[in-house]
PDB file of N, CA, C and O in Angstrom:
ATOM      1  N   UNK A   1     190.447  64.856 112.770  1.00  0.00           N
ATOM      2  CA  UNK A   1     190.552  63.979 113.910  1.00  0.00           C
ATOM      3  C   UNK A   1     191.154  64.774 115.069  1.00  0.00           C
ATOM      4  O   UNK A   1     192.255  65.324 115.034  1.00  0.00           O
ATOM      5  N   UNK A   2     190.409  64.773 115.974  1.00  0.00           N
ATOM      6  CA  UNK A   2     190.958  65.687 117.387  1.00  0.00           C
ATOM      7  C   UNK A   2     192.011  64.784 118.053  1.00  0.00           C
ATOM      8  O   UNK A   2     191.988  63.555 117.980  1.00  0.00           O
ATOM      9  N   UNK A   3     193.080  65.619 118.812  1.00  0.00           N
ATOM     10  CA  UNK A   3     193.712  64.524 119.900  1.00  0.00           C
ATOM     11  C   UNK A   3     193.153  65.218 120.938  1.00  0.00           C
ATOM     12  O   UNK A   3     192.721  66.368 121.008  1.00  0.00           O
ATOM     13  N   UNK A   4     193.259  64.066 121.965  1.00  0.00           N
ATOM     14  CA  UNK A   4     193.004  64.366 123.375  1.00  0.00           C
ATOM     15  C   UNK A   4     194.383  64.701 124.291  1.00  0.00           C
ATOM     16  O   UNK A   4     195.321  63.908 124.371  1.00  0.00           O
ATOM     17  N   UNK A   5     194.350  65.815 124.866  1.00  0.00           N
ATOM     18  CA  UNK A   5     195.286  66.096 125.628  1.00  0.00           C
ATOM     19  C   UNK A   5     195.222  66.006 126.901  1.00  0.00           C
ATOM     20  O   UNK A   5     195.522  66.892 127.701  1.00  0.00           O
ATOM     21  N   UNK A   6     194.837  64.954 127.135  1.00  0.00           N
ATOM     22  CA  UNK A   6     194.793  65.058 128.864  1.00  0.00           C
ATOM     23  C   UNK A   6     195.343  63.036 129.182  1.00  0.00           C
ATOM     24  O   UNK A   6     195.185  61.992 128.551  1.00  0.00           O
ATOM     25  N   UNK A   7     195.915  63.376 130.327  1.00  0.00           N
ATOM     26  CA  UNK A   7     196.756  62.297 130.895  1.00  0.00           C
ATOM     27  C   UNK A   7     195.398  60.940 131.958  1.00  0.00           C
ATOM     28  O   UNK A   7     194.505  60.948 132.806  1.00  0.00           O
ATOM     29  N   UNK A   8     195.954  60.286 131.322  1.00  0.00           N
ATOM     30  CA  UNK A   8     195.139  58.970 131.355  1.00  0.00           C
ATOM     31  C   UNK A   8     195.962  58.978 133.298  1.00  0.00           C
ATOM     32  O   UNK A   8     197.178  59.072 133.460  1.00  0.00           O
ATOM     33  N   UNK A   9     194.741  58.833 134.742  1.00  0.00           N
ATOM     34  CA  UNK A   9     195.176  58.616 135.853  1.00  0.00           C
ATOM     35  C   UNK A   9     195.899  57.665 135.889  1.00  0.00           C
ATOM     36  O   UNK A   9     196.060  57.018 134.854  1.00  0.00           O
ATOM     37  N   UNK A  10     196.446  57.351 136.887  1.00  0.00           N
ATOM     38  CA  UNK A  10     197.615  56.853 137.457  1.00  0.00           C
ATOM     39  C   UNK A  10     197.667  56.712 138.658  1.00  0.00           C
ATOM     40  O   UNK A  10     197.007  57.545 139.279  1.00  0.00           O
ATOM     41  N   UNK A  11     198.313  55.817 139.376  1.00  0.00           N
ATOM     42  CA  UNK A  11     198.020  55.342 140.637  1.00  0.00           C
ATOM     43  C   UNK A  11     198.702  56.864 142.070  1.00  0.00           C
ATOM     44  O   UNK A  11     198.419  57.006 143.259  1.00  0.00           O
ATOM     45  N   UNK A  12     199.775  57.812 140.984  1.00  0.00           N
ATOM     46  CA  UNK A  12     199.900  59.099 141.623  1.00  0.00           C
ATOM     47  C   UNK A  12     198.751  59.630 142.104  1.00  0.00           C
ATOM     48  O   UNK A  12     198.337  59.938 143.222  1.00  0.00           O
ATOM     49  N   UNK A  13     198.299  59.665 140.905  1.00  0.00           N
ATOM     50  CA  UNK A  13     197.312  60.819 140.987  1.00  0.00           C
ATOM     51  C   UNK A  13     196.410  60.962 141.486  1.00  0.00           C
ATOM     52  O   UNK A  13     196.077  62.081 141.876  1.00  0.00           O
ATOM     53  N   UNK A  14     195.583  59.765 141.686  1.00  0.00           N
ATOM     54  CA  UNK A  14     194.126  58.617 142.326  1.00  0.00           C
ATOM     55  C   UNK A  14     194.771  58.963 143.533  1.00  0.00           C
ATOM     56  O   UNK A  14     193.919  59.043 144.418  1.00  0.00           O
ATOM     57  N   UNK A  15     196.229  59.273 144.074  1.00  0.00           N
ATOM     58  CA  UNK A  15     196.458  58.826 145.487  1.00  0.00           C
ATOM     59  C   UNK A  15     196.569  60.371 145.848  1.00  0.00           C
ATOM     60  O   UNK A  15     196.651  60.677 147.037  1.00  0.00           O
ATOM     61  N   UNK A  16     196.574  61.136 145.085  1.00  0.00           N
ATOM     62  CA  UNK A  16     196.882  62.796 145.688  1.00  0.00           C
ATOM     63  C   UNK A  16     195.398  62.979 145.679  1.00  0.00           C
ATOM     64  O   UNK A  16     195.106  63.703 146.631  1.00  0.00           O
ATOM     65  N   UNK A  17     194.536  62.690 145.127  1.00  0.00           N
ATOM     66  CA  UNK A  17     192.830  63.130 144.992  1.00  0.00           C
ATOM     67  C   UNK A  17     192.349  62.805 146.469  1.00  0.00           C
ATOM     68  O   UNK A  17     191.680  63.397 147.316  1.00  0.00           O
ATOM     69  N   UNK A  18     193.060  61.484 146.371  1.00  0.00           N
ATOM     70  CA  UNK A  18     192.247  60.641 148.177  1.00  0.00           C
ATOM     71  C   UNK A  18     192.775  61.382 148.833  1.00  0.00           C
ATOM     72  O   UNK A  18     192.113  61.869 149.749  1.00  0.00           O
ATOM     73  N   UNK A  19     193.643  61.638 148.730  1.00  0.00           N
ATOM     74  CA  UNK A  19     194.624  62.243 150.214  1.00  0.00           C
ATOM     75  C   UNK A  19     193.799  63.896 150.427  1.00  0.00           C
ATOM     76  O   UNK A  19     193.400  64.223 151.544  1.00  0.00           O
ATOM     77  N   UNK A  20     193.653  64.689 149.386  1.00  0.00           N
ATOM     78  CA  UNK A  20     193.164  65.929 148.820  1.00  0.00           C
ATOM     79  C   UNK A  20     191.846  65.817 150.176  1.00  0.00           C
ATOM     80  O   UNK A  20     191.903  66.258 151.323  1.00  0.00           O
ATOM     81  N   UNK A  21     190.727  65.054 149.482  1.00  0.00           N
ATOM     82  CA  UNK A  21     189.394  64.728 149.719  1.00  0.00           C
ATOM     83  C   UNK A  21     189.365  64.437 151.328  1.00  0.00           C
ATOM     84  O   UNK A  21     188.536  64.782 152.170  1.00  0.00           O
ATOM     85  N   UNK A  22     190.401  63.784 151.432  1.00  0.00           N
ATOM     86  CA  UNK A  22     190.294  63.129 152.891  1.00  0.00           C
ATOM     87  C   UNK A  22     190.631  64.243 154.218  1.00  0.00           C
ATOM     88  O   UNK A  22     190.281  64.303 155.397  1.00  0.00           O
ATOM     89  N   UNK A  23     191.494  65.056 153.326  1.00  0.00           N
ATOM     90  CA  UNK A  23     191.802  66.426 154.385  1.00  0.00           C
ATOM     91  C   UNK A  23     190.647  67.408 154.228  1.00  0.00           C
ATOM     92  O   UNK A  23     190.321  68.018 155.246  1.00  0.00           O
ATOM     93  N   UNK A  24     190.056  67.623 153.222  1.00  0.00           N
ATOM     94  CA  UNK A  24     188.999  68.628 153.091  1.00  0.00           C
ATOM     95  C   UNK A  24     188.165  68.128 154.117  1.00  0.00           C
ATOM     96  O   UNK A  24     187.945  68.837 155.100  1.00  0.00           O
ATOM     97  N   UNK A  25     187.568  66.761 153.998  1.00  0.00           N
ATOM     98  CA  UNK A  25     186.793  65.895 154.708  1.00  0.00           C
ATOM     99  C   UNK A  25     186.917  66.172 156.380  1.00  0.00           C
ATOM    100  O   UNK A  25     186.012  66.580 157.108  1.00  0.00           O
ATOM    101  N   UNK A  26     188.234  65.846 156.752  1.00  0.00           N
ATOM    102  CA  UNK A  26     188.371  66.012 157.928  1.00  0.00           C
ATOM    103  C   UNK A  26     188.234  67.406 158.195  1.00  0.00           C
ATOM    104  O   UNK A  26     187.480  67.675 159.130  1.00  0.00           O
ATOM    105  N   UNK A  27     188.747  68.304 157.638  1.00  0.00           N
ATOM    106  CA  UNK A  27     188.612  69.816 157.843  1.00  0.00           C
ATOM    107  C   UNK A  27     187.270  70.065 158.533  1.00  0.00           C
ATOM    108  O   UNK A  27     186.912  70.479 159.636  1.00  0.00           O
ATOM    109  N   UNK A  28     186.567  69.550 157.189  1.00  0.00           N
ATOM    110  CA  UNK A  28     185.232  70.057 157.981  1.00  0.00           C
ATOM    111  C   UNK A  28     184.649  69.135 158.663  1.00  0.00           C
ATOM    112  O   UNK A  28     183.474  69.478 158.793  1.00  0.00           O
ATOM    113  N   UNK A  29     184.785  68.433 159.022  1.00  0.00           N
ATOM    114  CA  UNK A  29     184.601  67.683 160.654  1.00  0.00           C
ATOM    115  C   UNK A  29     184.888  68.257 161.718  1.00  0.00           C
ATOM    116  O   UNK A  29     184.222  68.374 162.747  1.00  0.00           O
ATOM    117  N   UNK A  30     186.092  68.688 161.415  1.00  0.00           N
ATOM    118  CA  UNK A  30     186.522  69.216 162.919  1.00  0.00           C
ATOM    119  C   UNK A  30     185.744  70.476 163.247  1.00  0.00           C
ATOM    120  O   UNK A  30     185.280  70.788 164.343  1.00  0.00           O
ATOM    121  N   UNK A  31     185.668  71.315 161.812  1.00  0.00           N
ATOM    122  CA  UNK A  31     184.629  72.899 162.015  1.00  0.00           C
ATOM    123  C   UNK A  31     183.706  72.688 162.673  1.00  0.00           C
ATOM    124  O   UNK A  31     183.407  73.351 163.666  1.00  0.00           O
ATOM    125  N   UNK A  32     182.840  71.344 162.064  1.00  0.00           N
ATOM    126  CA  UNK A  32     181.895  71.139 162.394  1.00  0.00           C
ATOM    127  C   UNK A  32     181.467  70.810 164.099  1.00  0.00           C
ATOM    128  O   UNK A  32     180.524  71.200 164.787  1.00  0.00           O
ATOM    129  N   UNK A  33     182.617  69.929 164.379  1.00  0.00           N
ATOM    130  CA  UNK A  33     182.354  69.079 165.683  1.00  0.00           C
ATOM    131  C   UNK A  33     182.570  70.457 166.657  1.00  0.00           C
ATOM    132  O   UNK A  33     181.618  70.890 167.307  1.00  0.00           O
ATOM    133  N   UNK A  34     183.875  71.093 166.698  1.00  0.00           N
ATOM    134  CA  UNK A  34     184.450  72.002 167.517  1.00  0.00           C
ATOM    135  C   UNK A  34     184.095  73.641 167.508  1.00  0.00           C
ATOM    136  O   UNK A  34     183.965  74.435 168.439  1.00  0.00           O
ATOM    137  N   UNK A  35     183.989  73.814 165.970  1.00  0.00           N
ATOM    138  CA  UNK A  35     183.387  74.778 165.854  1.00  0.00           C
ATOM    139  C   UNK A  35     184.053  75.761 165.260  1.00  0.00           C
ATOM    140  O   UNK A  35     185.093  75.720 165.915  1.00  0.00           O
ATOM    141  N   UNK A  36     184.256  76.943 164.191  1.00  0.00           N
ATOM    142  CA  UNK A  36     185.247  77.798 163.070  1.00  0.00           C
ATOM    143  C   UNK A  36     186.455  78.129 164.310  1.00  0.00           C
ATOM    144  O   UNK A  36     187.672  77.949 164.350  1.00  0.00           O
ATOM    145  N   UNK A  37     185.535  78.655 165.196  1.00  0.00           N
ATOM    146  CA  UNK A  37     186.597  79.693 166.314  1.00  0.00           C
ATOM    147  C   UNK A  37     188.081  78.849 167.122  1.00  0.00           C
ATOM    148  O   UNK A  37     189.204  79.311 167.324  1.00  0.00           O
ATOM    149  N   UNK A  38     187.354  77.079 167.539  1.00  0.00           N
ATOM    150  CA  UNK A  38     188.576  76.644 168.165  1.00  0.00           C
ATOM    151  C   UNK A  38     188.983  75.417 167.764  1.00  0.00           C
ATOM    152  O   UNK A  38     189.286  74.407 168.399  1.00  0.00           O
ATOM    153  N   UNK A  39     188.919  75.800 165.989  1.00  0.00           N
ATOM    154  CA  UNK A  39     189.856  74.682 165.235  1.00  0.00           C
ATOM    155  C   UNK A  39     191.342  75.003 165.476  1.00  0.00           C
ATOM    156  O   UNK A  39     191.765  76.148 165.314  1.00  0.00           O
ATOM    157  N   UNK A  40     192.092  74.036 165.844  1.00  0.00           N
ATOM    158  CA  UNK A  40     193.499  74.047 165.607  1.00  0.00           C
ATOM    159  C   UNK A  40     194.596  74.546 165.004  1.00  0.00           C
ATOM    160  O   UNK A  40     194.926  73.941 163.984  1.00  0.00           O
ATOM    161  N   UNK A  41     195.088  75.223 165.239  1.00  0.00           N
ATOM    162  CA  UNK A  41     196.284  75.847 164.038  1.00  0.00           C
ATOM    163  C   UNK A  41     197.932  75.376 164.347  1.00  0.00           C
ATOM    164  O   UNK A  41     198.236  75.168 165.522  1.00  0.00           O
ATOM    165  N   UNK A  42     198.673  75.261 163.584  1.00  0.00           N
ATOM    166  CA  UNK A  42     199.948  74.582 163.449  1.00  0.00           C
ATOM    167  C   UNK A  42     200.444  75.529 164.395  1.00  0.00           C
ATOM    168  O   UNK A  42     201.083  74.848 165.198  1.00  0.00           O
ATOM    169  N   UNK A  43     200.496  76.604 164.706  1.00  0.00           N
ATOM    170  CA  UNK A  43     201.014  77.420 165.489  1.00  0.00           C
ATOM    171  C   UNK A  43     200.650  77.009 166.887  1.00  0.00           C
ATOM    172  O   UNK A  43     201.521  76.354 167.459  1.00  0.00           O
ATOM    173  N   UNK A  44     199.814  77.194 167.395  1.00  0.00           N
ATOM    174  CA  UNK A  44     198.992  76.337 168.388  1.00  0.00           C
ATOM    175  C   UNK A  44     199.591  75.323 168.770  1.00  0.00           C
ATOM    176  O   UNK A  44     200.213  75.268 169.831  1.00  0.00           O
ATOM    177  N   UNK A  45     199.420  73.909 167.531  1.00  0.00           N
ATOM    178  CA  UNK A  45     200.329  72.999 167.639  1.00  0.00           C
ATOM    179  C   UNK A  45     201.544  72.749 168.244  1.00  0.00           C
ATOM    180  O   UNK A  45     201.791  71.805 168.995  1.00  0.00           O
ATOM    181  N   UNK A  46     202.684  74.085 167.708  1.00  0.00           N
ATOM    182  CA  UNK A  46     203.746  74.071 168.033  1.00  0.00           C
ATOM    183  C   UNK A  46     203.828  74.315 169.142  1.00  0.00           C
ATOM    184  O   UNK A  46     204.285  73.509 169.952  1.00  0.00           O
ATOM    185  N   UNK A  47     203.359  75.614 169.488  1.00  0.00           N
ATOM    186  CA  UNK A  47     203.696  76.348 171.101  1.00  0.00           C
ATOM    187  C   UNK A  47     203.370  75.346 172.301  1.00  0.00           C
ATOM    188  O   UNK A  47     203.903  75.320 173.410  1.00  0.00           O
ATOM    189  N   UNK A  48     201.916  74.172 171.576  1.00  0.00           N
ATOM    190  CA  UNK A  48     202.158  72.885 172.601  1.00  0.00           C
ATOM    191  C   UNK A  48     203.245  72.045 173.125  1.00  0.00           C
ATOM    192  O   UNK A  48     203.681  71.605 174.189  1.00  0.00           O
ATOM    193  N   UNK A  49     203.505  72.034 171.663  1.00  0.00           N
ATOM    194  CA  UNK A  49     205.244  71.293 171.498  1.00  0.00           C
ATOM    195  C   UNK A  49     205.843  71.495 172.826  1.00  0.00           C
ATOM    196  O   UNK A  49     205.873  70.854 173.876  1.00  0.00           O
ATOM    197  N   UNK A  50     206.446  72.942 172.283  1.00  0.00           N
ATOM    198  CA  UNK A  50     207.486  73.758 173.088  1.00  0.00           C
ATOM    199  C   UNK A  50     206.925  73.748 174.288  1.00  0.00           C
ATOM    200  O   UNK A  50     207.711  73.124 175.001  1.00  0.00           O
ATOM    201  N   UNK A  51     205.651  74.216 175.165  1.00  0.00           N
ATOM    202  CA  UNK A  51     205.446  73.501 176.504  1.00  0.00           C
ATOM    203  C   UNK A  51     205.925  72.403 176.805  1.00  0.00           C
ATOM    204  O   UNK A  51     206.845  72.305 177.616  1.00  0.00           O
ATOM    205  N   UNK A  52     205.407  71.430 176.229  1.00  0.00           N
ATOM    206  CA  UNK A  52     205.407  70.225 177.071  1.00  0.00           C
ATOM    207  C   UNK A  52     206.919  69.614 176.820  1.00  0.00           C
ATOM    208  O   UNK A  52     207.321  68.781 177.633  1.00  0.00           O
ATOM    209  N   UNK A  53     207.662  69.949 175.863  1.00  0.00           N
ATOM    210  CA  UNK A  53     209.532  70.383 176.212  1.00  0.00           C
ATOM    211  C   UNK A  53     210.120  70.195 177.261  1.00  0.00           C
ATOM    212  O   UNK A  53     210.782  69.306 177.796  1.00  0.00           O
ATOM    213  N   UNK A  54     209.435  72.116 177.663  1.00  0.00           N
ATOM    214  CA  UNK A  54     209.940  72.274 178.531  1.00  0.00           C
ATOM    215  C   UNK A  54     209.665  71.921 179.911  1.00  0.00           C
ATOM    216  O   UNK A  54     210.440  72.089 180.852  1.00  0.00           O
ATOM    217  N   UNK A  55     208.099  71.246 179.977  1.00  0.00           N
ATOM    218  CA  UNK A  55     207.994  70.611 181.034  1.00  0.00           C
ATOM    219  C   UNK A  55     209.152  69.456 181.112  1.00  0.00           C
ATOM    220  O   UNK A  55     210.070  69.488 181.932  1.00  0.00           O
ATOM    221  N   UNK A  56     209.034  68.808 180.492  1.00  0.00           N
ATOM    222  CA  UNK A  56     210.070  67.411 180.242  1.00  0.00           C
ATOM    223  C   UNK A  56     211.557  67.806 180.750  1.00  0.00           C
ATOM    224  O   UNK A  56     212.258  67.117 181.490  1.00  0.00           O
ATOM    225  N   UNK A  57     211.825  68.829 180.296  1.00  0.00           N
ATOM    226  CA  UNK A  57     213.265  69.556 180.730  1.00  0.00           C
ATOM    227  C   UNK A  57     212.851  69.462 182.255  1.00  0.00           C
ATOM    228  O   UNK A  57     213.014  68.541 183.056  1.00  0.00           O
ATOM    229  N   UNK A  58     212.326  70.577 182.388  1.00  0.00           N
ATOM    230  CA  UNK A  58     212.417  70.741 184.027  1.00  0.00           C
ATOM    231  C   UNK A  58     212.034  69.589 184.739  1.00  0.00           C
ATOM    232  O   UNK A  58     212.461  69.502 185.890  1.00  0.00           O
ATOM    233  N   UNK A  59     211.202  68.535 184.233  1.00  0.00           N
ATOM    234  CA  UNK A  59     210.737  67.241 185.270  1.00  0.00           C
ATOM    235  C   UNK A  59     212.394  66.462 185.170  1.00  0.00           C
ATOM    236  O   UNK A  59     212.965  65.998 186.156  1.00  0.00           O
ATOM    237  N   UNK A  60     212.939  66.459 183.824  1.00  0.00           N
ATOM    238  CA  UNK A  60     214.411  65.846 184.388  1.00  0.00           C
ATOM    239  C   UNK A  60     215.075  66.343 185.427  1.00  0.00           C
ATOM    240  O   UNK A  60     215.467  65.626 186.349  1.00  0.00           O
ATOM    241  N   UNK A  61     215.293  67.814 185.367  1.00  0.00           N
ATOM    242  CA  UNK A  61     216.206  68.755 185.711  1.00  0.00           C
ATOM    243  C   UNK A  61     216.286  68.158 187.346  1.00  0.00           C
ATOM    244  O   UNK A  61     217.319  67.983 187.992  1.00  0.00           O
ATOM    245  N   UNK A  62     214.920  67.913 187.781  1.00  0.00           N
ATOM    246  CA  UNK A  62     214.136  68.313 189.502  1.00  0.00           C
ATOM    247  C   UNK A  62     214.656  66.667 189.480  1.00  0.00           C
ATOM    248  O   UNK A  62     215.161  66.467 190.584  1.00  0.00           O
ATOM    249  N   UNK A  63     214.730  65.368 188.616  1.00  0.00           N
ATOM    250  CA  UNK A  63     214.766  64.022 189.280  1.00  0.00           C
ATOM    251  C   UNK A  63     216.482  64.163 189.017  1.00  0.00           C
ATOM    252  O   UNK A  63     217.207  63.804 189.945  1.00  0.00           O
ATOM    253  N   UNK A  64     216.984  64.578 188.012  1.00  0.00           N
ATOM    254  CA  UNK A  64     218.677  64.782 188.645  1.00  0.00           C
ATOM    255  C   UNK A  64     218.783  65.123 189.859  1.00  0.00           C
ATOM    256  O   UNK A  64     219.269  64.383 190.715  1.00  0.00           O
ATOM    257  N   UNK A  65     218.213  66.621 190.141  1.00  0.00           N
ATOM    258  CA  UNK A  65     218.512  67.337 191.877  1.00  0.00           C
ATOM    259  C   UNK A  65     218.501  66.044 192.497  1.00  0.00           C
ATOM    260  O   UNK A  65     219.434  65.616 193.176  1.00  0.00           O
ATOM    261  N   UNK A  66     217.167  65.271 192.197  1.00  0.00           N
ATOM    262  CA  UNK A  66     216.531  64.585 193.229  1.00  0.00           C
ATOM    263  C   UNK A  66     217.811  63.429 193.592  1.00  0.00           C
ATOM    264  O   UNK A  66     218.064  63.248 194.783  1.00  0.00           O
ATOM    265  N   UNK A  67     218.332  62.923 192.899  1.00  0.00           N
ATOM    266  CA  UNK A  67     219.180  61.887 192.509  1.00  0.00           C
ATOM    267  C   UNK A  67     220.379  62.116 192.619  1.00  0.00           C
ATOM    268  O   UNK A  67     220.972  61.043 192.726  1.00  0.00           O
ATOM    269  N   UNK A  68     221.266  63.231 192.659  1.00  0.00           N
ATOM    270  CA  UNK A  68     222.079  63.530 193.274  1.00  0.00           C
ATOM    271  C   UNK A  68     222.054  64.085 194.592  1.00  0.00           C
ATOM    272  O   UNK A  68     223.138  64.184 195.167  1.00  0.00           O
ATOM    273  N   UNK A  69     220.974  64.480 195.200  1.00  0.00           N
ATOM    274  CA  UNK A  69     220.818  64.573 196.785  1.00  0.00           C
ATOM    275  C   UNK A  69     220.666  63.192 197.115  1.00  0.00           C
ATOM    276  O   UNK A  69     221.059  62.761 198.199  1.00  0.00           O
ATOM    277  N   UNK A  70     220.147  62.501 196.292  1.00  0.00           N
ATOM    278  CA  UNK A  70     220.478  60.888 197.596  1.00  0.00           C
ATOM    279  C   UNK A  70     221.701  60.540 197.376  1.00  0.00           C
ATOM    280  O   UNK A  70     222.321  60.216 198.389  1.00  0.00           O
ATOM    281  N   UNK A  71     222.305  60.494 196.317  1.00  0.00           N
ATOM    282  CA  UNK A  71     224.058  60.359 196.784  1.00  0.00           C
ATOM    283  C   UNK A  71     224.516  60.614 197.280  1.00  0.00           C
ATOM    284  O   UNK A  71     225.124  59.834 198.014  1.00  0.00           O
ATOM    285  N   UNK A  72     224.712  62.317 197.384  1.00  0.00           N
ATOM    286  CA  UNK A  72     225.151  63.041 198.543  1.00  0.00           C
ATOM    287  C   UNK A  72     225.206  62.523 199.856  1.00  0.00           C
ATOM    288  O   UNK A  72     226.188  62.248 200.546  1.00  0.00           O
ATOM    289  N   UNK A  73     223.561  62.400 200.176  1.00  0.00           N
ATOM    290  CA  UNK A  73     223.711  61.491 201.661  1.00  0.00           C
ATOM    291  C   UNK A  73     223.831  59.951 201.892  1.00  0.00           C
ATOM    292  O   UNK A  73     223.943  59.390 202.983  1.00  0.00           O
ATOM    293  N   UNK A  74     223.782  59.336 200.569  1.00  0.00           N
ATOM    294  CA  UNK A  74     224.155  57.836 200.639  1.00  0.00           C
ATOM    295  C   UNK A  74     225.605  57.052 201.351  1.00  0.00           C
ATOM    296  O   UNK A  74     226.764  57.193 200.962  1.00  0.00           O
ATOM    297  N   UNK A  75     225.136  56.246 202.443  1.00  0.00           N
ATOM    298  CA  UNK A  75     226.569  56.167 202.988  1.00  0.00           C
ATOM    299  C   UNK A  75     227.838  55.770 201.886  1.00  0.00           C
ATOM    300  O   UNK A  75     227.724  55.750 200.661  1.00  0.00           O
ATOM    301  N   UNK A  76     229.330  55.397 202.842  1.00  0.00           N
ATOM    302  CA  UNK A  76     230.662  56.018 201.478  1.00  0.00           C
ATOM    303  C   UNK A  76     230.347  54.538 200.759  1.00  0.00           C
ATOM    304  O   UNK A  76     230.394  54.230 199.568  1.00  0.00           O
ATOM    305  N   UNK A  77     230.016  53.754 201.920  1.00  0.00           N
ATOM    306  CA  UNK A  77     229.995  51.934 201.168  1.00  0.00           C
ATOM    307  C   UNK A  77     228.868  51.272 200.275  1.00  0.00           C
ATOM    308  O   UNK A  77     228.816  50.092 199.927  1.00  0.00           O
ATOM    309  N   UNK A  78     227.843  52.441 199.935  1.00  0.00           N
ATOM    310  CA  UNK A  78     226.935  51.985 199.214  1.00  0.00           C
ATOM    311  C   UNK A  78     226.934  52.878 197.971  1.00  0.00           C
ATOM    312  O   UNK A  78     226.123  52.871 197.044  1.00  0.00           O
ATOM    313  N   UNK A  79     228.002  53.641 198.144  1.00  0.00           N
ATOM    314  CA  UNK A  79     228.078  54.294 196.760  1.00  0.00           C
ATOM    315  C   UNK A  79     228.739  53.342 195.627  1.00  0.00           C
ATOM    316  O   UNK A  79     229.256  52.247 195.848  1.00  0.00           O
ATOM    317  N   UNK A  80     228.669  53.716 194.891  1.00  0.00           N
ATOM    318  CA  UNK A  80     229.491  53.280 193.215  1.00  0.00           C
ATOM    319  C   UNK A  80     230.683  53.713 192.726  1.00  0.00           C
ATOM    320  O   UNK A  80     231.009  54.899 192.730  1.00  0.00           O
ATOM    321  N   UNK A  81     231.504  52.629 192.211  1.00  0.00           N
ATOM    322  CA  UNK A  81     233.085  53.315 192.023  1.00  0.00           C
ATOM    323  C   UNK A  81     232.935  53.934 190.515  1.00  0.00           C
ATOM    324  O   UNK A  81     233.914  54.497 190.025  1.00  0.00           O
ATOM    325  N   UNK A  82     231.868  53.845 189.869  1.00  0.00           N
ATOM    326  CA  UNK A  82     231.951  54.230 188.618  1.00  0.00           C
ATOM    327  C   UNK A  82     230.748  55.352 188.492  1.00  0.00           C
ATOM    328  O   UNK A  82     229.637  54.833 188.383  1.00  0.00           O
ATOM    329  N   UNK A  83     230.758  56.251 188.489  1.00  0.00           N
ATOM    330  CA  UNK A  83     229.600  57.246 187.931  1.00  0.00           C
ATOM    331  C   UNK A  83     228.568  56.930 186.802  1.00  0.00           C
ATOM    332  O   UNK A  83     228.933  57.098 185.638  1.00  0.00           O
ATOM    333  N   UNK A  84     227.493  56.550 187.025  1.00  0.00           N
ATOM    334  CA  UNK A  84     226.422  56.481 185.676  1.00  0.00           C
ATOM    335  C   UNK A  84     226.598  57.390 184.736  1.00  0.00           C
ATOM    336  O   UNK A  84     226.606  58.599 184.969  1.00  0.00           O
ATOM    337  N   UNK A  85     226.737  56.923 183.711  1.00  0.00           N
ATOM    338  CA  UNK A  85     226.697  57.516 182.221  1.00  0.00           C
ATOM    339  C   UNK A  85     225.544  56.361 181.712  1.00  0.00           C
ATOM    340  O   UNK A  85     225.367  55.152 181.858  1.00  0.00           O
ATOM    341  N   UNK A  86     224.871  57.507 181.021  1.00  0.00           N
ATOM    342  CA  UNK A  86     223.798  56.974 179.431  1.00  0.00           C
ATOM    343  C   UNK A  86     224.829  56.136 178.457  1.00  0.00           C
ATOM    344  O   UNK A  86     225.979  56.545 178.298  1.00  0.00           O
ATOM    345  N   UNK A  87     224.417  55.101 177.901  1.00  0.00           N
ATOM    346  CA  UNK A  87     225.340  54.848 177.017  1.00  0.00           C
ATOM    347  C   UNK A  87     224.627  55.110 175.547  1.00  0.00           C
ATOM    348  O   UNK A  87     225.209  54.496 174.652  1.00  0.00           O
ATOM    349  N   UNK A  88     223.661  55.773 175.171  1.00  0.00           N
ATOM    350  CA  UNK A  88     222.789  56.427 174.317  1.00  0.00           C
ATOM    351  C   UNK A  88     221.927  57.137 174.518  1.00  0.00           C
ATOM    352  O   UNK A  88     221.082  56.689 175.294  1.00  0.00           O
ATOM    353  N   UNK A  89     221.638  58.811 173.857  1.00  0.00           N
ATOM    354  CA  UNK A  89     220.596  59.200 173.641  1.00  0.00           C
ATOM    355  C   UNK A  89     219.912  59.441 173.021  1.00  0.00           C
ATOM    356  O   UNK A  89     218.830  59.864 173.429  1.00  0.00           O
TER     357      UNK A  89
END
């Protein structure tokens, strides 16, 4: 009498196959649609990241300037006795 050594699926496993299939799947969609040469790479990805960062940095940076030059010239009676603070970031 033989035993069988192999593990009866499981709702793990059924779910790592889909997931498996579904990335291969898309993979080659994208080859397909875009083309081998300007598929995406995580690296790529990132260095987007890090642009658009640092855009975000500097677009704050320029509406602080901006926002403390109208104080500056805001007359003394329309200013604020309390300085804005974030109260979360």
């Amino acid at each position: 009498m033989a035993t069988e050594l192999t593990q009866p699926m499981n709702f793990a496993v059924v779910s790592r196959v889909l997931v498996s299939v579904a990335a291969e799947v898309a993979t080659g969609v994208q080859r397909a649609v875009v083309g081998s040469d300007n598929v995406r790479t995580a690296r790529e990805n990132a260095w987007d990241a890090i642009q658009a960062d640092r855009a975000r940095a500097a677009a704050r940076a320029e509406t602080a300037r901006a926002v403390a030059a109208m104080i500056a010239v805001a007359p003394a009676g329309r200013r604020r006795a309390k300085p804005l603070t974030s109260a979360h970031r």
